[in-house]
C-alpha positions in Angstrom: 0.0 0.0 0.0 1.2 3.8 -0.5 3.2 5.2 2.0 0.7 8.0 3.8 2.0 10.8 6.0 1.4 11.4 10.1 -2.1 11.8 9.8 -2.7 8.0 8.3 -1.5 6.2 11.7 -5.0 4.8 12.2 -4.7 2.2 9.1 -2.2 -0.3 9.3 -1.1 -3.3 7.8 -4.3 -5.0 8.0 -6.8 -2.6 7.0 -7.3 -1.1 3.4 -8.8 1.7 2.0 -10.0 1.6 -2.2 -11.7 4.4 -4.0 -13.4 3.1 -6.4 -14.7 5.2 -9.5 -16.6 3.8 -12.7 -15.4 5.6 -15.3 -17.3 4.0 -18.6 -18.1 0.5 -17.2 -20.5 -1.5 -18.9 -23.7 -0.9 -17.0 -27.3 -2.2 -18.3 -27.4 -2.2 -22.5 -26.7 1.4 -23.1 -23.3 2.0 -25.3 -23.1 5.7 -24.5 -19.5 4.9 -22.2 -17.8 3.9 -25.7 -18.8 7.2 -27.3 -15.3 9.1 -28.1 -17.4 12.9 -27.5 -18.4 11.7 -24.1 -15.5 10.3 -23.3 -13.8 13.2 -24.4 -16.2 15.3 -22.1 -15.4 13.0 -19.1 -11.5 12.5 -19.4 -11.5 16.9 -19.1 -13.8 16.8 -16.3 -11.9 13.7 -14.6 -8.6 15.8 -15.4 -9.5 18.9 -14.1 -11.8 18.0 -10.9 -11.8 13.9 -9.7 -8.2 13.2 -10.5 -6.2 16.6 -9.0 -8.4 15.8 -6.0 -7.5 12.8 -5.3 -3.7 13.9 -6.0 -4.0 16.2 -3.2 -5.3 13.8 -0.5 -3.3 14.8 2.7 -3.5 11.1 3.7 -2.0 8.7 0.5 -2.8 6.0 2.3 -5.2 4.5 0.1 -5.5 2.8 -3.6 -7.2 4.0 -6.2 -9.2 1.4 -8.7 -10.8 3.6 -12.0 -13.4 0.4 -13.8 -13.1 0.7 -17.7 -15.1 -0.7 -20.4 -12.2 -3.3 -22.1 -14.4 -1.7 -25.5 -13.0 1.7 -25.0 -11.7 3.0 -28.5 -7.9 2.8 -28.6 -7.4 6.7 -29.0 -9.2 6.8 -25.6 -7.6 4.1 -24.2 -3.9 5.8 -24.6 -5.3 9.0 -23.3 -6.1 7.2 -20.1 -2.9 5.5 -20.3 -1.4 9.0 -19.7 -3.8 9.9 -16.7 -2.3 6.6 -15.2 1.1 7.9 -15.1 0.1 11.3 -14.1 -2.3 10.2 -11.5 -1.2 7.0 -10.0 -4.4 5.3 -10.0 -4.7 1.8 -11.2 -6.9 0.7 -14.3 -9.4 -2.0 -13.9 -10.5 -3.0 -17.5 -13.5 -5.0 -17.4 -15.0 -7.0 -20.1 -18.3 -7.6 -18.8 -21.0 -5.4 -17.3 -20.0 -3.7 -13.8 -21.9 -5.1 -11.0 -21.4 -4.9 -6.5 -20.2 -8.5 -7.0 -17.4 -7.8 -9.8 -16.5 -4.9 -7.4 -16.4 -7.3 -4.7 -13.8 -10.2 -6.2 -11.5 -7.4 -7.4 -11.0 -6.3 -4.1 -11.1 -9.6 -2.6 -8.2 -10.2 -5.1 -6.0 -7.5 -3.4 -6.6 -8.0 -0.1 -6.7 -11.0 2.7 -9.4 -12.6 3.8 -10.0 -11.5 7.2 -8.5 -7.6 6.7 -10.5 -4.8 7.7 -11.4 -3.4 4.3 -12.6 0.7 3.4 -14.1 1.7 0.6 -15.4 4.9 -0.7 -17.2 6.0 -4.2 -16.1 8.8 -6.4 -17.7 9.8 -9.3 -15.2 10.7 -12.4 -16.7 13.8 -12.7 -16.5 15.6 -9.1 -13.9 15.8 -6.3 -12.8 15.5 -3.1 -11.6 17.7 0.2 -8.0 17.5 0.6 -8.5 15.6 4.0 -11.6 13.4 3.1 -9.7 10.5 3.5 -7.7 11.6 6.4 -11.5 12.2 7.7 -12.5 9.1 6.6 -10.2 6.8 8.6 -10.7 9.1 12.0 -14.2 8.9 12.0 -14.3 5.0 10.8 -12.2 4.0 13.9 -14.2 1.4 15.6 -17.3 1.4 13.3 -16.9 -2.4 12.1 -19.3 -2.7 9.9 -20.6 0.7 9.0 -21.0 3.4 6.7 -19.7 6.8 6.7 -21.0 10.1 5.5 -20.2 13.8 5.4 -23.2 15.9 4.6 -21.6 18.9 4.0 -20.7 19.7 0.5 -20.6 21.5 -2.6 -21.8 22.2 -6.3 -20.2 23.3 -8.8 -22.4 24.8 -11.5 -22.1 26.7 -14.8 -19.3 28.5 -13.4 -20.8 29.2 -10.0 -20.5 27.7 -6.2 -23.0 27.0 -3.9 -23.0 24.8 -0.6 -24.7 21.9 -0.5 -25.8 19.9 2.8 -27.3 16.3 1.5 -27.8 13.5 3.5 -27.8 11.2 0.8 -24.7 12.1 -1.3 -22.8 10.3 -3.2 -19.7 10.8 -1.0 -19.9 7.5 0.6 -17.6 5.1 2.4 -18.0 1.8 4.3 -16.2 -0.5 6.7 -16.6 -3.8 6.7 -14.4 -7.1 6.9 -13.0 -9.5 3.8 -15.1 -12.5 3.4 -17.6 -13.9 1.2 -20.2 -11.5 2.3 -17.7 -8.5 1.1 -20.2 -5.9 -1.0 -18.2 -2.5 -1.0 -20.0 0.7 -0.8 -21.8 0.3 -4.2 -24.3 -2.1 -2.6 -26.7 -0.1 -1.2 -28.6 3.3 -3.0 -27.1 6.2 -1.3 -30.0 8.3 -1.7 -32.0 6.4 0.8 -29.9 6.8 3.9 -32.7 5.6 6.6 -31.7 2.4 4.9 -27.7 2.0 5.9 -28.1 4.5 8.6 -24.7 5.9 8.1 -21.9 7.9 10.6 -23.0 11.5 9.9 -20.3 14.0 10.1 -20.4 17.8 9.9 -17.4 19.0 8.8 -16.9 23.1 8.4 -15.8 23.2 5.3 -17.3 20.7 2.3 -16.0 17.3 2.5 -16.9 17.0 -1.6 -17.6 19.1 -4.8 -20.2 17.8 -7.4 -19.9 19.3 -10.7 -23.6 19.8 -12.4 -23.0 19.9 -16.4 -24.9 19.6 -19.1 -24.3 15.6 -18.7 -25.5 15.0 -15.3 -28.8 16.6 -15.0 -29.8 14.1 -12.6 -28.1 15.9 -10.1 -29.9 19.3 -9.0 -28.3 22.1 -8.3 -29.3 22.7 -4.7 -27.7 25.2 -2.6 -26.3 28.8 -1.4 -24.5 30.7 -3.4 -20.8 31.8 -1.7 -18.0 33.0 -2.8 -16.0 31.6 -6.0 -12.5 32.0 -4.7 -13.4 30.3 -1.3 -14.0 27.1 -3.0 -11.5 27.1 -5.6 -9.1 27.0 -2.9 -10.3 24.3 -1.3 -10.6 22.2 -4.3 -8.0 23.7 -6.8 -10.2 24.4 -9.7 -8.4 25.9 -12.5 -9.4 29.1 -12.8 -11.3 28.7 -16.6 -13.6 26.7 -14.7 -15.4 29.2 -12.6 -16.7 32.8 -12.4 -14.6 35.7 -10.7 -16.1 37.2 -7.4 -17.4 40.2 -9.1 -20.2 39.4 -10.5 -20.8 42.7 -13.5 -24.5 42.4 -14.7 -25.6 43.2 -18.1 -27.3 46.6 -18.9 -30.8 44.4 -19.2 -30.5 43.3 -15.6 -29.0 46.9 -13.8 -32.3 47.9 -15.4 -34.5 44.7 -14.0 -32.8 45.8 -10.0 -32.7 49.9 -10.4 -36.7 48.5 -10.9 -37.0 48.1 -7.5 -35.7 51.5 -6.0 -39.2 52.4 -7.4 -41.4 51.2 -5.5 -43.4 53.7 -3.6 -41.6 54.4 0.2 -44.7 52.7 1.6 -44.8 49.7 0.0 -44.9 46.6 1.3 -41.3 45.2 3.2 -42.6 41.3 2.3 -43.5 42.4 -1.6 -39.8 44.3 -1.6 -38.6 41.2 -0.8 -40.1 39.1 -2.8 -39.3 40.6 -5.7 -35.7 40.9 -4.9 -35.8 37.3 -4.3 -37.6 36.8 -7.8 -34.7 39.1 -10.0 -31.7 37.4 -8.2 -33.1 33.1 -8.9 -33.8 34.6 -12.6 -30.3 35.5 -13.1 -28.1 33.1 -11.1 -30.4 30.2 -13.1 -30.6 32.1 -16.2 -26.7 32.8 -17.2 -27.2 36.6 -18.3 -24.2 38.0 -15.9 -21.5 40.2 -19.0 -18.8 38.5 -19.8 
């Protein structure tokens, strides 16, 4: 296993910790993974977010398994090729469709039977706090079998930030031992967390950072606005990738807020508000800010 720094005393010789991240996988009949424009559109969103994230982990103690589809078009295939030496993650090519139980023998293929074993999803398109996994093997101390779940995060949409508290995120890692019964994180529906009951934690700053695109609209953009910079620090997002802290408006929507300054001195404080409220969703949603 990789060497970790101080902060990665808690796992030891006979525990392991896997992220695991499907990156085109087989998965039900649908050939959309073997597209070259999607997978085009992934590999810069895996470069730019999941990858550097992962890279940055405070605690290396961990390995990294990225499932491919064994289909994937050689020009693809030598790109990733390159990510491997960059980021030091380890290719699982698969030739078959991805299910918990062909998670479940690859890992059971790296590790004893017996071992205390971690493991934690990441999408290919989103990343993690520089100390989740530090985070993760504090908080999983002790918690044989269990699952584990940090609440607060982020979204990363169209440019703009916006905290996200979810209980049922994504962001998910489990403890449990290596035996038969071994089913990794991916076996239960995170959504539905009265079903696992995970470890909540709150952490102060967000623990992930989803990116909504035009390729994920199952995931809704949910949240409060902050601050740009704040969370590019956190998560090191190139700075093409999100919009400045000054946000200028276009003449359309000066015009659409000087609107309110009319109202008449008495009017109502609730219908001020209210249309305030009503201009700023219209523009954050709508994409109208000047370039």
């Amino acid at each position: 296993m990789p060497q970790g720094a101080a902060t990665c005393d808690i796992i030891d010789a006979m525990m392991s910790h896997f992220i695991l991240t499907r990156f085109n996988p087989r998965i039900g009949e649908g050939l959309r993974g073997l597209d070259e424009d999607w997978l085009e559109a992934r590999i810069a969103l895996f470069e730019d977010f999941c990858a550097p994230s992962v890279r940055r982990q405070t605690c290396q103690d961990f390995i990294w398994l990225v499932f491919f589809d064994v289909r994937t078009p050689p020009a693809v295939r030598q790109r990733i090729d390159e990510l491997v030496e960059r980021f030091r993650f380890e290719p699982v090519w698969l030739d078959g469709e991805f299910s918990v139980r062909v998670a479940s023998e690859q890992l059971r293929r790296r590790c004893q039977l017996g071992d205390l074993l971690i493991t934690t999803s990441l999408d290919n398109d989103d990343a993690l706090h520089p100390r989740y996994v530090a985070m993760a093997h504090e908080h999983l101390e002790g918690a044989l079998p269990g699952f584990l779940s940090f609440p607060h995060g982020a979204q990363l949409a169209y440019g703009h930030f916006y905290r996200r508290p979810y209980l049922g995120n994504p962001f998910l890692s489990r403890l449990e031992r290596v035996d038969d019964n071994l089913s990794t994180v991916y076996d239960v529906a995170h959504w539905l967390p009265q079903n696992y009951r995970p470890k909540f934690v709150w952490t102060r700053e967000p623990a992930w950072l989803q990116i909504v695109h035009g390729d994920n609209l199952a995931n809704d953009l949910r949240g409060v606005w902050v601050r740009p910079s704040s969370m590019a620090r956190i998560f090191d997002i190139p700075p093409d990738r999100y919009a400045p802290d000054e946000i200028r408006l276009s003449a359309r929507w000066r015009r659409r807020l000087s609107s309110l300054t009319s109202l008449a001195p008495t009017a109502d404080l609730r219908r001020r508000l209210g249309a305030l409220r009503s201009v700023f969703t219209s523009f954050v949603h709508s994409g109208h800010a000047a370039a």
